[in-house]
N, C-alpha and C positions, 0 to 999 in steps of 0.2 A: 772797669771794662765791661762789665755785664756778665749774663751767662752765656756761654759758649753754645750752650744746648738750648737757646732758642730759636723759636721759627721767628724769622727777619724774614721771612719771603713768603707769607702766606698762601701764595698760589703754587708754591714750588712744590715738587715732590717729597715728603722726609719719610726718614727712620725714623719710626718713635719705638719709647718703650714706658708701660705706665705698670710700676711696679706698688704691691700693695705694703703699707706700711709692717715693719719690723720683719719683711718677708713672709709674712705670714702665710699658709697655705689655704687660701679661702678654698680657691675654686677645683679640692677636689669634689666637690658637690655638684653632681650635673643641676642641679637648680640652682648654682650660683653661675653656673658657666652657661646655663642658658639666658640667663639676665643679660651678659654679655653677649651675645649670640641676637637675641632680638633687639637687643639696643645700636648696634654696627649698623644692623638693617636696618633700620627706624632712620638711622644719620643716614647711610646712603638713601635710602629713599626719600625720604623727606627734607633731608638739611643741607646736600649737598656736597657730602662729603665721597668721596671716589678711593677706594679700596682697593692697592694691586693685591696684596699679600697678607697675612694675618696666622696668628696663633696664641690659643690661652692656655697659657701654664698654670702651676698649681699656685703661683702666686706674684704674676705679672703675665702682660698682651706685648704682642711685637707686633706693629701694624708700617707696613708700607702704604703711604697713603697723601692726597692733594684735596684741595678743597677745589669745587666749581670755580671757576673764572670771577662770579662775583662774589663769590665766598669766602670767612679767611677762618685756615687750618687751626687757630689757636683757639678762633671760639667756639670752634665746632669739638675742639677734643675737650676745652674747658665744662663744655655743657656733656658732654658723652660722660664725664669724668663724676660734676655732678649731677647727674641722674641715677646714674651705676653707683653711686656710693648711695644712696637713698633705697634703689631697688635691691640693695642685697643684703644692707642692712633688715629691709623688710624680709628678705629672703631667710635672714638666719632666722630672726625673730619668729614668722611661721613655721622653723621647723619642718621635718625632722635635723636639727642638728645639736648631737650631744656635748662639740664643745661650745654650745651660744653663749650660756655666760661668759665666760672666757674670752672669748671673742669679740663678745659686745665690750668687756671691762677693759681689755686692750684698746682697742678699737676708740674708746673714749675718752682711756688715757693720753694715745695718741691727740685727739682733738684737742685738749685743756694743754696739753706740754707743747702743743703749737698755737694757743691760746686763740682757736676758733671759737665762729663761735656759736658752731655746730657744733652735737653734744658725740659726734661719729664721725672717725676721719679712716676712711677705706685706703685711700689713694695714696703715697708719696707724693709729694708737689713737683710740678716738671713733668717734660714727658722726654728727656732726654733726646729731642729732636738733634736727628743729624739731615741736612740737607742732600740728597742723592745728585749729584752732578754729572755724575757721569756714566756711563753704560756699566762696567765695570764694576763699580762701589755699588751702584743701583744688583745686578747678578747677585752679588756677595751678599748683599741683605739679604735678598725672598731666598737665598741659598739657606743663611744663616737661621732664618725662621724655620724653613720646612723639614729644615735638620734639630730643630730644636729637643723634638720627643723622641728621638732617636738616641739624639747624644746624653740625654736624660733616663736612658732604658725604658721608655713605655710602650715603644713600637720597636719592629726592624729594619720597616721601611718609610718615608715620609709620610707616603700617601692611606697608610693603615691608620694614623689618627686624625679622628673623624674634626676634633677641634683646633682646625688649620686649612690655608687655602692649597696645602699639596695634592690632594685629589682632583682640584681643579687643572693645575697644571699637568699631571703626572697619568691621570684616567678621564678617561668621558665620564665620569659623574661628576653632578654639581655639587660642590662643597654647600657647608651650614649660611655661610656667609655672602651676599651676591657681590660679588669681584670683576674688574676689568684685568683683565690677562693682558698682559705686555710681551 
């Protein structure tokens, strides 16, 4: 039958979720979560990609998100996926991070037991695309995101963590990331 969790409708709006292999907690490193942070940007402005919603956890992104009209959703999160596994690898590798080796040795393991043939596998495969059809299930998501750091204890309220689109929604200040508000 396929996977259920793919985008079949490239222009449609989805829920995605791109989770880092073994869960691992990359991105408490604001230099790993900035990698992500200017690469969203990079996709929106440059590749077409359109951003209702977003937030980086310590070890996966929940992105509400479409591609332009000529553009299609999979190859634009295909290429965000491998660039960000490239940029963070380089990321640890610079330092400071005291668990790198560790990191990288996972990180590698993972590649070989998925038998890439990249010697660095960051990402999970998939991005667990749900298609948003409706008003409803569309709410529920950017709900489900902006409550994320909340339900995780790192804020109290949405809009206090700075990596997510709930300050956009919730205050006049511009979130990290440039978003189209629905």
């Amino acid at each position: 039958m396929g996977d259920p969790y793919a985008i079949r409708y490239p222009n449609d709006r989805y829920f995605l979720t791109f989770t880092v292999v073994e869960w691992l907690d990359i991105f408490t490193r604001l230099s790993h979560r900035q990698v992500l942070v200017e690469s969203l940007n990079f996709c929106v402005k440059n590749k077409g990609l359109i951003i209702n919603a977003w937030v980086i956890m310590s070890n996966h992104v929940h992105l509400v998100a479409r591609a332009e009209e000529d553009k299609h959703l999979g190859h634009l999160i295909r290429d965000f996926k491998s660039y960000t596994s490239k940029a963070v690898r380089d990321s640890i590798i610079a330092g400071p991070e005291s668990r790198q080796e560790w990191l990288l040795d996972k990180m590698a393991f993972m590649a070989r037991k998925t038998q890439r043939t990249e010697n660095f596998k960051l990402w999970q495969d998939g991005s667990h695309a749900m298609d948003l059809m409706s008003d409803e299930f569309l709410r529920q998501k950017i709900n489900y995101i902006h409550n994320n750091p909340v339900r995780n204890g790192l804020v109290d309220l949405p809009e206090h963590y700075v990596f997510s689109s709930a300050r956009d929604y919730f205050t006049d200040q511009k979130g990290l990331v440039e978003i189209e508000l629905l």
